[in-house]
N, CA, C and O atoms as CSV, one atom per row, in Angstrom:
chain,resi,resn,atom,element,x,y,z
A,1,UNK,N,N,91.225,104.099,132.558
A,1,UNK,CA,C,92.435,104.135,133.353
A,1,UNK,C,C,93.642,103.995,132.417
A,1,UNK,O,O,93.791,103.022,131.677
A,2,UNK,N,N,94.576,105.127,132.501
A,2,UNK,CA,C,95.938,104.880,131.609
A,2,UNK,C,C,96.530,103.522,132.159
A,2,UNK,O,O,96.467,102.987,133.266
A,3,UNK,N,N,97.276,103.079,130.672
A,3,UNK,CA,C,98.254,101.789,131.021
A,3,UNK,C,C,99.710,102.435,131.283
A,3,UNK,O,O,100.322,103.390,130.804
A,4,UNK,N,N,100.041,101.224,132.510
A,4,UNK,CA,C,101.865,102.103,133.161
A,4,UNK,C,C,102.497,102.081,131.633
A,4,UNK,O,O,102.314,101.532,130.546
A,5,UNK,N,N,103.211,102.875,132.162
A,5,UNK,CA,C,104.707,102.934,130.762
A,5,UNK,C,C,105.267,101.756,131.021
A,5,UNK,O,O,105.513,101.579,132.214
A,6,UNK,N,N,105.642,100.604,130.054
A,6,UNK,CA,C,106.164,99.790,130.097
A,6,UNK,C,C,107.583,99.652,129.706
A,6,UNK,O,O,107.579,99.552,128.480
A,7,UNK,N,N,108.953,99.590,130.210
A,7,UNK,CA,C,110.103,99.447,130.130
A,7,UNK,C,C,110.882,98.286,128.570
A,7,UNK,O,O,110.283,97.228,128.374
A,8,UNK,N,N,111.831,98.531,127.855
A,8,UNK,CA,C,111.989,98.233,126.798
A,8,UNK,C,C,113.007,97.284,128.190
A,8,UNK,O,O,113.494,97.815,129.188
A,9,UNK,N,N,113.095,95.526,127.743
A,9,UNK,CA,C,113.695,94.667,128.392
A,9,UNK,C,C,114.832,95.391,128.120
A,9,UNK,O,O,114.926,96.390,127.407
A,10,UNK,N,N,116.096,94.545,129.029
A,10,UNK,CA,C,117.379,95.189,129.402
A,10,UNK,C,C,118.261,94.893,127.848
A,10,UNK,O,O,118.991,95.802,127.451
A,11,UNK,N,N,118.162,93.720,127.091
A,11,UNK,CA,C,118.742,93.451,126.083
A,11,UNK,C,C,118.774,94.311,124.793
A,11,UNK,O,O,119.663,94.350,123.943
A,12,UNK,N,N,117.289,95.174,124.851
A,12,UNK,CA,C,116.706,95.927,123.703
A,12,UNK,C,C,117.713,97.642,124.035
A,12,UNK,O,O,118.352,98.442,123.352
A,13,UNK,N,N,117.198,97.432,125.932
A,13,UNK,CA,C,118.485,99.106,125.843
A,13,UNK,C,C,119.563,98.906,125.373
A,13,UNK,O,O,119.960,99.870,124.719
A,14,UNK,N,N,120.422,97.841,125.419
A,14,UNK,CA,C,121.848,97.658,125.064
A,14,UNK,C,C,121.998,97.510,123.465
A,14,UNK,O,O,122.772,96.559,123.355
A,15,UNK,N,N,121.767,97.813,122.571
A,15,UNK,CA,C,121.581,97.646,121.669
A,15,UNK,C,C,122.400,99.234,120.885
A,15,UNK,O,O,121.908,100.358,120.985
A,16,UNK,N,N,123.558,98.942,120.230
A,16,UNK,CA,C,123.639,99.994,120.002
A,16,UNK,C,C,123.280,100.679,118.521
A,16,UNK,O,O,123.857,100.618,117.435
A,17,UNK,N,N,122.078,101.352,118.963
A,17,UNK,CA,C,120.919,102.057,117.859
A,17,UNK,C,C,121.959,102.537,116.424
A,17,UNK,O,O,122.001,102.007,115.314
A,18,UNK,N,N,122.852,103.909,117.036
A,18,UNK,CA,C,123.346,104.376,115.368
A,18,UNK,C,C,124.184,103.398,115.151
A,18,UNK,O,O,124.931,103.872,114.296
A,19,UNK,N,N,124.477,102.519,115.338
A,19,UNK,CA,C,125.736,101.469,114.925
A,19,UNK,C,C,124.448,100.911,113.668
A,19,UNK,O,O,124.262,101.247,112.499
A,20,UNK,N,N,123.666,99.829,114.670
A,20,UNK,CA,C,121.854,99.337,113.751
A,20,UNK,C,C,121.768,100.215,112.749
A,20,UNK,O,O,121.938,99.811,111.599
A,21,UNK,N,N,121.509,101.466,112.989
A,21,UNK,CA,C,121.095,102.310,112.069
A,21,UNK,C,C,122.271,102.432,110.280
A,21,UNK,O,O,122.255,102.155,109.081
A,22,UNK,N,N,122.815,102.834,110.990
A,22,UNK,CA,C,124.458,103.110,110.100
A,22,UNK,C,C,124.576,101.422,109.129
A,22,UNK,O,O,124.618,101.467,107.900
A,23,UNK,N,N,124.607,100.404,109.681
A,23,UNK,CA,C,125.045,99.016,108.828
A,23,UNK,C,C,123.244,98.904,107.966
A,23,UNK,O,O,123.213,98.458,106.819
A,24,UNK,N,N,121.979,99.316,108.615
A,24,UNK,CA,C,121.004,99.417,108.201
A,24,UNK,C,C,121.312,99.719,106.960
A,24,UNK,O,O,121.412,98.873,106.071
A,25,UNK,N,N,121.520,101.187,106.777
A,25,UNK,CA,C,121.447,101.626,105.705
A,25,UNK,C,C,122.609,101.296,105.027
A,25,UNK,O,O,122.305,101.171,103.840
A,26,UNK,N,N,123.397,101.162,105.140
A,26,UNK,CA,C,124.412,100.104,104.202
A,26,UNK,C,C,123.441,99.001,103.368
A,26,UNK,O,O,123.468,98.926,102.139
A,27,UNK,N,N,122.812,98.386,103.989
A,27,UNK,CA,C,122.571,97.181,103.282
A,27,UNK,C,C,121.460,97.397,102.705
A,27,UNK,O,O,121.017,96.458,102.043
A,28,UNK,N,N,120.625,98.727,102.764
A,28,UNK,CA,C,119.318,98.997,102.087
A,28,UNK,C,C,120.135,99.477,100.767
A,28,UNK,O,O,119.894,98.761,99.795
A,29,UNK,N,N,121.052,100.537,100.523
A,29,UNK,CA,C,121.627,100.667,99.671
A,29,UNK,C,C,122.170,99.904,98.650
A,29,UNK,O,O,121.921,100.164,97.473
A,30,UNK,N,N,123.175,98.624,99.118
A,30,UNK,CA,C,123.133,97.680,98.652
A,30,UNK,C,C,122.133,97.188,97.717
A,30,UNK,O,O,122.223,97.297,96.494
A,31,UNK,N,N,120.896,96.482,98.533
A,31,UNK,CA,C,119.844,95.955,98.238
A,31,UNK,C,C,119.131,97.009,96.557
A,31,UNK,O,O,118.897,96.613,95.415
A,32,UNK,N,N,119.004,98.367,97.190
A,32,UNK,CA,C,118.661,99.144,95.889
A,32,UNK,C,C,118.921,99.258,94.866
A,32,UNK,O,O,118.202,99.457,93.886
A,33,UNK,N,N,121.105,99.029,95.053
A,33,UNK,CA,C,121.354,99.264,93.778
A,33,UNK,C,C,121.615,97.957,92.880
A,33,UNK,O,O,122.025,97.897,91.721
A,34,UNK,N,N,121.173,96.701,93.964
A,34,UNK,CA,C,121.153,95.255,92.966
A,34,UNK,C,C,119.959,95.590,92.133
A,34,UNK,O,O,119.935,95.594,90.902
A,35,UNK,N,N,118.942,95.878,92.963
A,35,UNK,CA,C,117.321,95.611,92.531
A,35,UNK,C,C,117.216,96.848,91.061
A,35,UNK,O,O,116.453,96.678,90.111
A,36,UNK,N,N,118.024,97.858,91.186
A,36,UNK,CA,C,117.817,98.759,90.069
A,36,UNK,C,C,118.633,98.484,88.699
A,36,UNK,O,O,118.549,98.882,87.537
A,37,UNK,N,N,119.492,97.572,89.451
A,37,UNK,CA,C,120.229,97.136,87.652
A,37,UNK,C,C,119.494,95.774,86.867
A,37,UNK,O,O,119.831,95.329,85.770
A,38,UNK,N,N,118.645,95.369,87.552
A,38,UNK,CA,C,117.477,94.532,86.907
A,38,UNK,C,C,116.496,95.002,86.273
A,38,UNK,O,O,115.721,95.618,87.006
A,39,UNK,N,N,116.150,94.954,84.980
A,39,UNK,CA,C,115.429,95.181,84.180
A,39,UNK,C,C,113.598,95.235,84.572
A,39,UNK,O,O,113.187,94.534,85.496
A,40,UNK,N,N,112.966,95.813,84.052
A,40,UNK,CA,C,111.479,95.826,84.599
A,40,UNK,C,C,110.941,94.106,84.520
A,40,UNK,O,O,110.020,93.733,85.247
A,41,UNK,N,N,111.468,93.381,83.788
A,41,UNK,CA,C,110.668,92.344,83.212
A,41,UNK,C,C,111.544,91.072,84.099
A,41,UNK,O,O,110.906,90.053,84.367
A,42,UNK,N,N,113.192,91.183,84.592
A,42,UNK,CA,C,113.733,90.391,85.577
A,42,UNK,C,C,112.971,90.835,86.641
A,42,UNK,O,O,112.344,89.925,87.183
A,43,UNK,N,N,112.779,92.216,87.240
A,43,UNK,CA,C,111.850,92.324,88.541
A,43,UNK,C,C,111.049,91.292,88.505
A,43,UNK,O,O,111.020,90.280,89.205
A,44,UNK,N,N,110.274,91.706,87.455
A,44,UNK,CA,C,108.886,90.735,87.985
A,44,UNK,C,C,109.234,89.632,87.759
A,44,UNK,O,O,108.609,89.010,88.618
A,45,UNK,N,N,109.954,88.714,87.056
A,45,UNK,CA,C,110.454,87.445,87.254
A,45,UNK,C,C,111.127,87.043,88.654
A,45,UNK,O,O,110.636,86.164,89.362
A,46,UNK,N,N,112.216,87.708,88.980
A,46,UNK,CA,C,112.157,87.084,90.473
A,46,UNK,C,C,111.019,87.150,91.473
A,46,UNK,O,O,110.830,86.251,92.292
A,47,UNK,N,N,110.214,88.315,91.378
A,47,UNK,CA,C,109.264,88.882,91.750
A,47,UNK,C,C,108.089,86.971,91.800
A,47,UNK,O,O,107.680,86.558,92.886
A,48,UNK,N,N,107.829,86.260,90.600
A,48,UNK,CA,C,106.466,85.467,90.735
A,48,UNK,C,C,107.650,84.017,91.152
A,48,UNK,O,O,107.094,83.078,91.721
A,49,UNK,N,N,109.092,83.872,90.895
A,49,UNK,CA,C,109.603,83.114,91.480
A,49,UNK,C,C,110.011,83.000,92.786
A,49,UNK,O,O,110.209,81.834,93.126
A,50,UNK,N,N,110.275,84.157,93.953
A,50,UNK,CA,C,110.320,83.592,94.782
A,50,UNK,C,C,108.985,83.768,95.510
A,50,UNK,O,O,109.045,83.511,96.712
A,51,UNK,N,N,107.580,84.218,94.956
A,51,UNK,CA,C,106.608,83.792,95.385
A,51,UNK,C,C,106.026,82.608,95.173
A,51,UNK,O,O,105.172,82.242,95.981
A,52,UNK,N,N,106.396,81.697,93.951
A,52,UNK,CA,C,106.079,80.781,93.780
A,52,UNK,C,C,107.086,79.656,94.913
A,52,UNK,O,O,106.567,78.613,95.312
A,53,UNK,N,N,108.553,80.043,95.337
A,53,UNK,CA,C,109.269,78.934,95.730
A,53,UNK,C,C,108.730,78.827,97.589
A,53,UNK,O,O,108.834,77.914,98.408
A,54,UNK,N,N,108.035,80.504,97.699
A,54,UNK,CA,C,107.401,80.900,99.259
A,54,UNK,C,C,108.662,80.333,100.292
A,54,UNK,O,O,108.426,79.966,101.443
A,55,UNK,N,N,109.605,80.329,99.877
A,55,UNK,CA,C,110.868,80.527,100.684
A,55,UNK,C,C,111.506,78.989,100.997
A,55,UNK,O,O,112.187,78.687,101.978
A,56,UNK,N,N,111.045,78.005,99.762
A,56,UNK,CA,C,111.668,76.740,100.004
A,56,UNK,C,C,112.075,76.578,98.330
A,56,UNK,O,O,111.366,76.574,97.324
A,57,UNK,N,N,113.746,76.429,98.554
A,57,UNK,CA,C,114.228,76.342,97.095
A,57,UNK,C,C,113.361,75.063,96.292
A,57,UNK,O,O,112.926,75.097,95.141
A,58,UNK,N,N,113.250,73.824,97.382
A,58,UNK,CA,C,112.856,72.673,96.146
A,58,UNK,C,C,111.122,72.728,95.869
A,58,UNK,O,O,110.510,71.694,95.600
A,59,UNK,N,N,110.401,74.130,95.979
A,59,UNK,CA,C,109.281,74.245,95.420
A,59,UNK,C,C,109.519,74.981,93.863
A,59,UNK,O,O,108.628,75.616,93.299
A,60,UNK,N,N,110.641,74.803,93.398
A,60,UNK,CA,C,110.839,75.337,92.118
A,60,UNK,C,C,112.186,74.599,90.947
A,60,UNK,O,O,113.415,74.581,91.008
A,61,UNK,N,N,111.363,74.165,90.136
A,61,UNK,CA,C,112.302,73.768,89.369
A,61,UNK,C,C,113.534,73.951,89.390
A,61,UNK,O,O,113.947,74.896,90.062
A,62,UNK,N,N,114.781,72.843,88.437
A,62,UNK,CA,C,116.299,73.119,88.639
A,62,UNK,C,C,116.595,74.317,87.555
A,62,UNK,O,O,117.672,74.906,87.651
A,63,UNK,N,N,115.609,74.717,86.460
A,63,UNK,CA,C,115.759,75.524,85.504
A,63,UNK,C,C,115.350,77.000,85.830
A,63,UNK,O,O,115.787,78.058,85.376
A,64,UNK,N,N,114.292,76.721,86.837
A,64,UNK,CA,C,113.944,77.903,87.788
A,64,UNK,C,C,114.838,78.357,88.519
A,64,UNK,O,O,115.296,79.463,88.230
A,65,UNK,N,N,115.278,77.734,89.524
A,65,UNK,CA,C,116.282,77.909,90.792
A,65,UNK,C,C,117.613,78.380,90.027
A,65,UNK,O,O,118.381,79.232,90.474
A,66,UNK,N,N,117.796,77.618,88.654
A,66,UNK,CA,C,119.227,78.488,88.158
A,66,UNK,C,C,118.763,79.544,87.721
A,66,UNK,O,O,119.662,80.384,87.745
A,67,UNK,N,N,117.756,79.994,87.297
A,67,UNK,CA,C,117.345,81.323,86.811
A,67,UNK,C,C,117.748,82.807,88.152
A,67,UNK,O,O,118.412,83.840,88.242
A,68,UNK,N,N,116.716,81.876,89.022
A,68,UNK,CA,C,116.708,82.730,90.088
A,68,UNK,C,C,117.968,83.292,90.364
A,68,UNK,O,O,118.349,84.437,90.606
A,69,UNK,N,N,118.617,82.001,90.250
A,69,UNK,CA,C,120.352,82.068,90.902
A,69,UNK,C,C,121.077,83.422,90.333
A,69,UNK,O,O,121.498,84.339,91.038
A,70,UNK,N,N,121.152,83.321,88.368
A,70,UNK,CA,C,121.880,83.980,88.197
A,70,UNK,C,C,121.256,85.518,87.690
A,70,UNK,O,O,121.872,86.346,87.019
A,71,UNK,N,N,119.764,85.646,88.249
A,71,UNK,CA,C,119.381,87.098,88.592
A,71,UNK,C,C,120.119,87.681,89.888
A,71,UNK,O,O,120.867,88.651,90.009
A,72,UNK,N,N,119.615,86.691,90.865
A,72,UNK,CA,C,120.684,87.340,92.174
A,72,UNK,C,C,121.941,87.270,91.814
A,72,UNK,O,O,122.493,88.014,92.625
A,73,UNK,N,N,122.872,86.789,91.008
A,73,UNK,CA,C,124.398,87.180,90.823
A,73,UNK,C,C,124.034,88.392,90.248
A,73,UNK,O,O,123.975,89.247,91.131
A,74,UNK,N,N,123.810,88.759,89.338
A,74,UNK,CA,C,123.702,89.936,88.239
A,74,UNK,C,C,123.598,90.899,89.564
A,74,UNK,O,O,124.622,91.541,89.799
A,75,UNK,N,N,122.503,91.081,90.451
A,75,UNK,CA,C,122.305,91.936,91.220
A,75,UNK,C,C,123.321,92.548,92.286
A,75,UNK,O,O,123.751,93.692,92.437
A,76,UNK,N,N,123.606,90.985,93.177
A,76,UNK,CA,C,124.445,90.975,93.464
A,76,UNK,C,C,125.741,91.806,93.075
A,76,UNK,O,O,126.282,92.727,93.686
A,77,UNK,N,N,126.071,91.206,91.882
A,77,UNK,CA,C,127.751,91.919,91.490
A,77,UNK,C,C,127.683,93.402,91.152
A,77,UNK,O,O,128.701,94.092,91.104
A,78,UNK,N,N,126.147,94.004,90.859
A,78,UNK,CA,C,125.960,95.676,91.357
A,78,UNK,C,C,126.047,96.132,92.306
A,78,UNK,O,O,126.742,97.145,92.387
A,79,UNK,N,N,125.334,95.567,93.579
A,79,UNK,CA,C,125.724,95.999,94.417
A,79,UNK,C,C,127.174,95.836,95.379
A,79,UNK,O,O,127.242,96.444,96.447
A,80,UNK,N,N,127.966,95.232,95.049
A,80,UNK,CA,C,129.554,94.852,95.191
A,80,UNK,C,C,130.119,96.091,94.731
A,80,UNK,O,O,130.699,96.958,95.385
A,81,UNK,N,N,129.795,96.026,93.194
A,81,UNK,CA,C,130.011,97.242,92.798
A,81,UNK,C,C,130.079,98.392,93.593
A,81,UNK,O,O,130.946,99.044,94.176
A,82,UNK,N,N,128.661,98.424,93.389
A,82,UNK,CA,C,127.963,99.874,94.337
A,82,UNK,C,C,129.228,100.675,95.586
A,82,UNK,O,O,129.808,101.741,95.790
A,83,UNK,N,N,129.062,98.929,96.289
A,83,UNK,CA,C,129.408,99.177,97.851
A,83,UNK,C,C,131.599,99.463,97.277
A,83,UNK,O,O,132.254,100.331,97.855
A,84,UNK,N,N,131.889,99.057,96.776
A,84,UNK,CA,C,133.439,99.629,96.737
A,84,UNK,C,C,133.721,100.787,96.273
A,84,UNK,O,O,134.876,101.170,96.458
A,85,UNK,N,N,132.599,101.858,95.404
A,85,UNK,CA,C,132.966,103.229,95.067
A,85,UNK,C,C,132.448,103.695,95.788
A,85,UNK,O,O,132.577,104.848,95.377
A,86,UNK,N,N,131.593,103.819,97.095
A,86,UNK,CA,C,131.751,104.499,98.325
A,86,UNK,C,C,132.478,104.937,99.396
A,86,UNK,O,O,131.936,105.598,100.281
């Protein structure tokens, strides 16, 4: 026996999709062009640090956590970059 079509709640229709869509990709862009001005060997360093911190800063050292810190600035201030010559 088919299952009824089930209705998307009233909050999910109101949602306005290309607006979502449009700031979406803003911030994937963003995100790309921090992650590409990091070197292969910072990747994988933030890469085993914030698996090691599993999303709680004080599971990682103060020498760690500044590390981390000023990879995400570096990235960060690319994608700042990025986003004002668009």
């Amino acid at each position: 026996m088919a299952q009824p079509k089930r209705r998307l709640p009233q909050s999910l229709r109101n949602v306005p999709w290309p607006e979502l869509r449009r700031r979406a990709s803003t911030v994937f862009l963003m995100l790309q062009a921090g992650w590409t001005v990091l070197s292969d060997s910072e990747r994988a360093e933030v890469r085993r640090l914030v698996r090691k911190s599993r999303g709680r800063p004080g599971n990682l050292t103060s020498a760690e956590s500044r590390r981390l810190g000023s990879l995400a600035a570096k990235s960060a201030t690319a994608a700042a970059r990025n986003r004002t010559r668009r």
